[in-house]
C-alpha positions in Angstrom: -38.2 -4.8 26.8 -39.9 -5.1 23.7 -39.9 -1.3 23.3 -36.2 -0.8 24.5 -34.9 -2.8 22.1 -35.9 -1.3 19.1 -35.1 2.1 20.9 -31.9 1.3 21.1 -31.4 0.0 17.4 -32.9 3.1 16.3 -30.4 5.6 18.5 -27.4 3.4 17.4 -28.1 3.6 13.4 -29.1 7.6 14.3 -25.3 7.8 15.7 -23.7 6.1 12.8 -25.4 8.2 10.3 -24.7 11.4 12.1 -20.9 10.4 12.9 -20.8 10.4 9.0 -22.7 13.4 7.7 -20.2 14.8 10.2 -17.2 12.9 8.4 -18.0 14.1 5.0 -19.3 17.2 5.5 -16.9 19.8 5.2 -16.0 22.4 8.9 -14.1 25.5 9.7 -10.4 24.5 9.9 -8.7 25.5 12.6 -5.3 27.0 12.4 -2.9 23.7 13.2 -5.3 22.1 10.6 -4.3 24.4 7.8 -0.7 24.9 8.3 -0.8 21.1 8.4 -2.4 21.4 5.3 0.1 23.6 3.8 2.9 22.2 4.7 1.7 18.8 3.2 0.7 20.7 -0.1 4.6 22.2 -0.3 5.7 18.6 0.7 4.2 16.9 -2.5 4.4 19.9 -4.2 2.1 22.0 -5.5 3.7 23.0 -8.8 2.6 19.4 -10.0 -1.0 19.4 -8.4 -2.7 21.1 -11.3 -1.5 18.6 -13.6 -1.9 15.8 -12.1 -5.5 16.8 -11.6 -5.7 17.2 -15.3 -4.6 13.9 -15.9 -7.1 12.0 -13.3 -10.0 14.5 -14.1 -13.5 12.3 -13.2 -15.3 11.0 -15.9 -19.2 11.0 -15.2 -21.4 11.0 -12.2 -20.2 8.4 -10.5 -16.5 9.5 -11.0 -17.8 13.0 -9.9 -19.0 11.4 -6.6 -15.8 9.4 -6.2 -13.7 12.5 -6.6 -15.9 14.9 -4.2 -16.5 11.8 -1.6 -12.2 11.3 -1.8 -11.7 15.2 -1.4 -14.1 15.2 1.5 -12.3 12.3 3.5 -8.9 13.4 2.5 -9.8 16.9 4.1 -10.8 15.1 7.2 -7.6 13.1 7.3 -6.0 16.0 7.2 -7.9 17.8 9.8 -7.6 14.8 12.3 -3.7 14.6 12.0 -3.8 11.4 10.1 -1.0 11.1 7.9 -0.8 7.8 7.0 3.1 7.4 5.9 3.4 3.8 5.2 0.0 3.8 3.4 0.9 6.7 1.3 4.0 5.3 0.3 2.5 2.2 -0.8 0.3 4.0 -2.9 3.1 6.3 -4.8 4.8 2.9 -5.4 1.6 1.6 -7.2 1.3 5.1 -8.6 -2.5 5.4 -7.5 -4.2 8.9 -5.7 -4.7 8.9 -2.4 -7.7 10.9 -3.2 -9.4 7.6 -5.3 -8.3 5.2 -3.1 -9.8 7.0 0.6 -13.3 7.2 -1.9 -13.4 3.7 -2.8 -12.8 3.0 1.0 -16.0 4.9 2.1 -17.9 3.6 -1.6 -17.1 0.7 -0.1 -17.5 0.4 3.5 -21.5 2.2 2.8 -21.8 -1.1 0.4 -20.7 -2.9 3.6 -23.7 -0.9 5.8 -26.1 -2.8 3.4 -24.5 -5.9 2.7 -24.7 -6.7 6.6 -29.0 -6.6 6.6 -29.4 -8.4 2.9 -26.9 -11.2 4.3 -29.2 -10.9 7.6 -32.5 -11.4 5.6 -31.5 -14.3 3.2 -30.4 -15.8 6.6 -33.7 -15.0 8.3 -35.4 -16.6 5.4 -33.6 -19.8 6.3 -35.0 -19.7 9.7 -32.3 -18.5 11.2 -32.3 -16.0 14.4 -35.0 -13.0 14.8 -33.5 -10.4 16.6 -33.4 -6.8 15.3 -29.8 -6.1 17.1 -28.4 -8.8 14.4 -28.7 -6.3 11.4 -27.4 -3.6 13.2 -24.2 -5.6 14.1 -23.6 -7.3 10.4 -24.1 -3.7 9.1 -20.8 -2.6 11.0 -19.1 -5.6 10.9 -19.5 -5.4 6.9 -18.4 -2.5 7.4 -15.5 -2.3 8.9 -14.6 -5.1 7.1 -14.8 -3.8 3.7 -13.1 -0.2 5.1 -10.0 -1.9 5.3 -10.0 -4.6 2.7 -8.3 -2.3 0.0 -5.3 -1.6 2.8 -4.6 -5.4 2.6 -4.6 -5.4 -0.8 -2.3 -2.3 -1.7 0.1 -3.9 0.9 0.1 -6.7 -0.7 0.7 -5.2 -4.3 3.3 -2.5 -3.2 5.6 -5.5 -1.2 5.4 -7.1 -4.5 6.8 -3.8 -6.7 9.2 -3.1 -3.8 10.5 -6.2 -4.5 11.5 -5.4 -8.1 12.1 -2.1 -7.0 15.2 -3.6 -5.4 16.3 -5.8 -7.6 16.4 -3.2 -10.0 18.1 -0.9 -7.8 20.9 -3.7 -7.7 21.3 -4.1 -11.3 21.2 0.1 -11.8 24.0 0.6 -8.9 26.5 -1.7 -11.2 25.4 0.4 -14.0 26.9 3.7 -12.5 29.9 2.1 -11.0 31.0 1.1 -14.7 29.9 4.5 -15.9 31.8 5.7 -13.2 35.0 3.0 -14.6 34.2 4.9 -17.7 35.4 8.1 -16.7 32.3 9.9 -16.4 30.9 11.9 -13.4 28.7 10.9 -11.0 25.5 13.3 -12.1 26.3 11.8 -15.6 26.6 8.2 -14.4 23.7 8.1 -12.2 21.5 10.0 -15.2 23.2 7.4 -18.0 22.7 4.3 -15.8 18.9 5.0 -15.8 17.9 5.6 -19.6 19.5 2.4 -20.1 16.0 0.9 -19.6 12.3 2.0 -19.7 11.0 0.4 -17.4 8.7 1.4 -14.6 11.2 1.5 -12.2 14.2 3.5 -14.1 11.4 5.8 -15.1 10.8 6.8 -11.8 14.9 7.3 -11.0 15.0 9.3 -14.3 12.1 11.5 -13.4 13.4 12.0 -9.6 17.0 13.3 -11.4 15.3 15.3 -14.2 12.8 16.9 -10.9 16.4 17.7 -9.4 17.9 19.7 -11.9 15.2 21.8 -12.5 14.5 22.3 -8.5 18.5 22.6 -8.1 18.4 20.0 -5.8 21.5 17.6 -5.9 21.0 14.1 -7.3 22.0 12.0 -4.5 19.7 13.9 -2.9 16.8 13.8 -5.2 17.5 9.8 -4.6 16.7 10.2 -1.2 13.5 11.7 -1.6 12.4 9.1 -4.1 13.0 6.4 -1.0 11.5 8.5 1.5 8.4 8.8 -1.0 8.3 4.9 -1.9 9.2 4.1 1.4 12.0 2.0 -0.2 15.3 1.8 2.5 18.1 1.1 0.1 17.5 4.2 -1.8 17.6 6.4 1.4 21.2 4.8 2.4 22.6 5.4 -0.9 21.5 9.0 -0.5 23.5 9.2 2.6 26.2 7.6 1.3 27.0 9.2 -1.7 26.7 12.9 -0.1 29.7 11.3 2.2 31.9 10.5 -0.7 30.7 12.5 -3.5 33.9 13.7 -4.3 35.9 11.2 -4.0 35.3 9.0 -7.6 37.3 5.8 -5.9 35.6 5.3 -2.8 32.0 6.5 -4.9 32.5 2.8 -6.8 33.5 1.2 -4.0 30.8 2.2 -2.4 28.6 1.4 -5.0 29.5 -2.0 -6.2 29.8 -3.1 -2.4 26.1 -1.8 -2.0 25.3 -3.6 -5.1 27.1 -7.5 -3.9 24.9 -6.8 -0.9 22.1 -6.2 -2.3 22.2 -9.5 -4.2 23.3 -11.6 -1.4 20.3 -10.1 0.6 17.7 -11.0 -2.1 19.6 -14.5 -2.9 18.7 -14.8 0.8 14.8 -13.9 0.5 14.6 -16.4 -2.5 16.0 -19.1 -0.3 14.0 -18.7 2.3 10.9 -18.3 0.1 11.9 -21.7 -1.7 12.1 -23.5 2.0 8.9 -22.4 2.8 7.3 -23.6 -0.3 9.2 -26.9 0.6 7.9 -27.2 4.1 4.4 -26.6 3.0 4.5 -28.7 0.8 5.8 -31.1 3.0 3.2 -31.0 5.4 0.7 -31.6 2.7 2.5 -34.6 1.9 2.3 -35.9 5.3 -1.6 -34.9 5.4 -2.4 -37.0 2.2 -0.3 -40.0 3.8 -2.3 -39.7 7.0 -5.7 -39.2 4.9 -4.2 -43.0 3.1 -3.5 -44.5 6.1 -7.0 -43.6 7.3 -8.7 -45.3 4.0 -6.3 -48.2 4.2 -7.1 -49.2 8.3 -10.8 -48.1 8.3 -12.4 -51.1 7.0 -10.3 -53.4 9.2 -10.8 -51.6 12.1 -14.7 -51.7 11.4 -14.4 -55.1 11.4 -12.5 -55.3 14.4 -15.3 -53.5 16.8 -18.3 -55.1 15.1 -16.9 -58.1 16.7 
C-alpha cells in the first residue's frame, strides 16, 4: 500500500501533463478540421484579420506567450468542434479577442495546478491531513476552478452591456421613425439615427452600416448580423422585420415605433422586478436583525429562567 499509493499519484500527474502537451501542441488537421476552419475565417472575415492583429500585436515576453498559448488553444477549439456561440458573442459585446481570453484561461488554470499544493502545504503546516492523494486533488480542483472563472465573469459583464445595448436600441428605433416622419429614406434614416451619438453602442450600428455598403450587403441586413454577432435578439427581429416592409415607408414607422413602445414597456418591466427584489431582500434582512433583537432582548431572562 505504501508503494501503490504514490504509484498512482505519480501515473495521474503523468496523465495530466501529457493530456496537455497534447492540448497545446500543435497536430495534422484533418480535412473536416480545416474546412471548419475556413469557413469560420470567411465567417468573421478575413479581410479584417490582418488589422485587427495589428492593433492587438503582443508586447513582450509574456504577451508573446499569451498570444502563442491563445493561438494554440484556439486551434484546438477549432479542431475539437467547439464553437462556443454564446461565449463568443459575449466577448464581441465586450469587444475582447477570443484569442487573449482562451490564454488567460489556460495562464490561469496552470496558476490553479500550483495553487492547489501551496494551499495543501500551508495547511499541512497547521497539522492538518498527510496524505499525498490531497495535492493531487486541490491541484485540479484549483484548476478547474480557475478555468472557468473568467466565463462567469464575461457573463456577467456582457448581460450588463446587453442591457444598454437595448435600451439604446429603443431610443435609436424612435430616432429613424422621426427621420423616417422627415421624409428621408430608410438607408438614410437608419445611417442618420446613429451619428446622432458616439457612444459605444451607435458606434457599433454605424460601423455594421458603413461594413454594409462597402460589402453591398443591405442595411437591415447588416443589422442582423450585428445581433447574430452580439447575440442581442431585438436586433435580429428588426432585421426580419424591416426586409418584410422595406418598401412600404408607412407600415416601416409603424413597425418601428411599435417595436420601440415594446421595448420600453419590456425594460420598465425588468426595472420593476429588479426594484422588488431589492425590496424583498431587503426585507428579509429586516426580519433577520429583528430576530437577532429578539434573541438579545429574551436571552438574559431565559438564562435566568433555567438556572432556577
Amino acid at each position: 500500500m505504501s508503494l501503490t499509493l504514490p504509484i498512482v499519484v505519480g501515473v495521474v500527474f503523468g496523465l495530466g501533463v501529457y493530456a496537455l502537451i497534447r492540448a497545446v501542441t500543435p497536430t495534422r488537421r484533418s480535412a473536416v478540421a480545416q474546412v471548419a476552419r475556413i469557413d469560420a475565417l470567411r465567417a468573421r472575415g478575413t479581410a479584417y484579420e490582418s488589422a485587427r492583429r495589428t492593433k492587438d500585436a503582443p508586447r513582450g515576453r509574456f504577451g508573446a506567450l499569451r498570444a502563442r498559448t491563445g493561438a494554440r488553444v484556439s486551434e484546438f477549439y477549432l479542431q475539437q468542434g467547439w464553437e462556443q456561440r454564446s461565449l463568443r458573442a459575449d466577448l464581441a459585446v465586450l469587444e475582447r479577442s477570443w484569442e487573449n481570453f482562451l490564454a488567460t484561461k489556460m495562464l490561469l488554470a496552470v496558476t490553479g495546478l500550483f495553487f492547489g499544493p501551496f494551499l495543501f502545504a500551508v495547511v499541512w503546516t497547521m497539522g492538518f491531513g498527510s496524505s499525498p492523494v490531497i495535492p493531487v486533488w486541490l491541484a485540479l480542483l484549483c484548476a478547474a476552478l480557475f478555468f472557468f472563472l473568467p466565463d462567469l465573469e464575461v457573463r456577467r459583464d456582457a448581460a450588463d452591456k446587453r442591457r444598454d445595448l437595448r435600451r439604446v436600441i429603443g431610443a435609436y428605433l424612435d430616432l429613424v421613425s422621426m427621420s423616417l416622419a422627415g421624409g428621408r429614406g430608410l438607408p438614410e434614416a437608419l445611417m442618420a439615427a446613429a451619428e446622432i451619438s458616439d457612444g459605444w453602442a451607435n458606434q457599433r450600428i454605424r460601423n455594421a452600416l458603413a461594413d454594409a455598403r462597402i460589402t453591398g450587403h443591405s442595411q437591415w441586413h447588416a443589422l442582423g448580423m450585428l445581433g447574430e454577432a452580439l447575440g442581442v435578439e431585438e436586433l435580429k427581429d428588426l432585421s426580419a422585420s424591416l426586409a418584410l416592409v422595406q418598401d412600404d415607408g408607412a407600415k416601416v414607422r409603424e413597425s418601428l415605433a411599435s417595436r420601440a413602445e415594446t421595448m420600453r414597456h419590456r425594460e420598465l418591466a425588468e426595472i420593476e422586478g429588479s426594484a422588488g427584489e431589492k425590496s424583498q431582500s431587503m426585507l428579509v434582512a429586516q426580519l433577520l436583525l429583528c430576530a437577532g433583537f429578539l434573541v438579545f432582548l429574551i436571552y438574559p431572562a431565559a438564562m435566568r429562567v433555567f438556572q432556577v
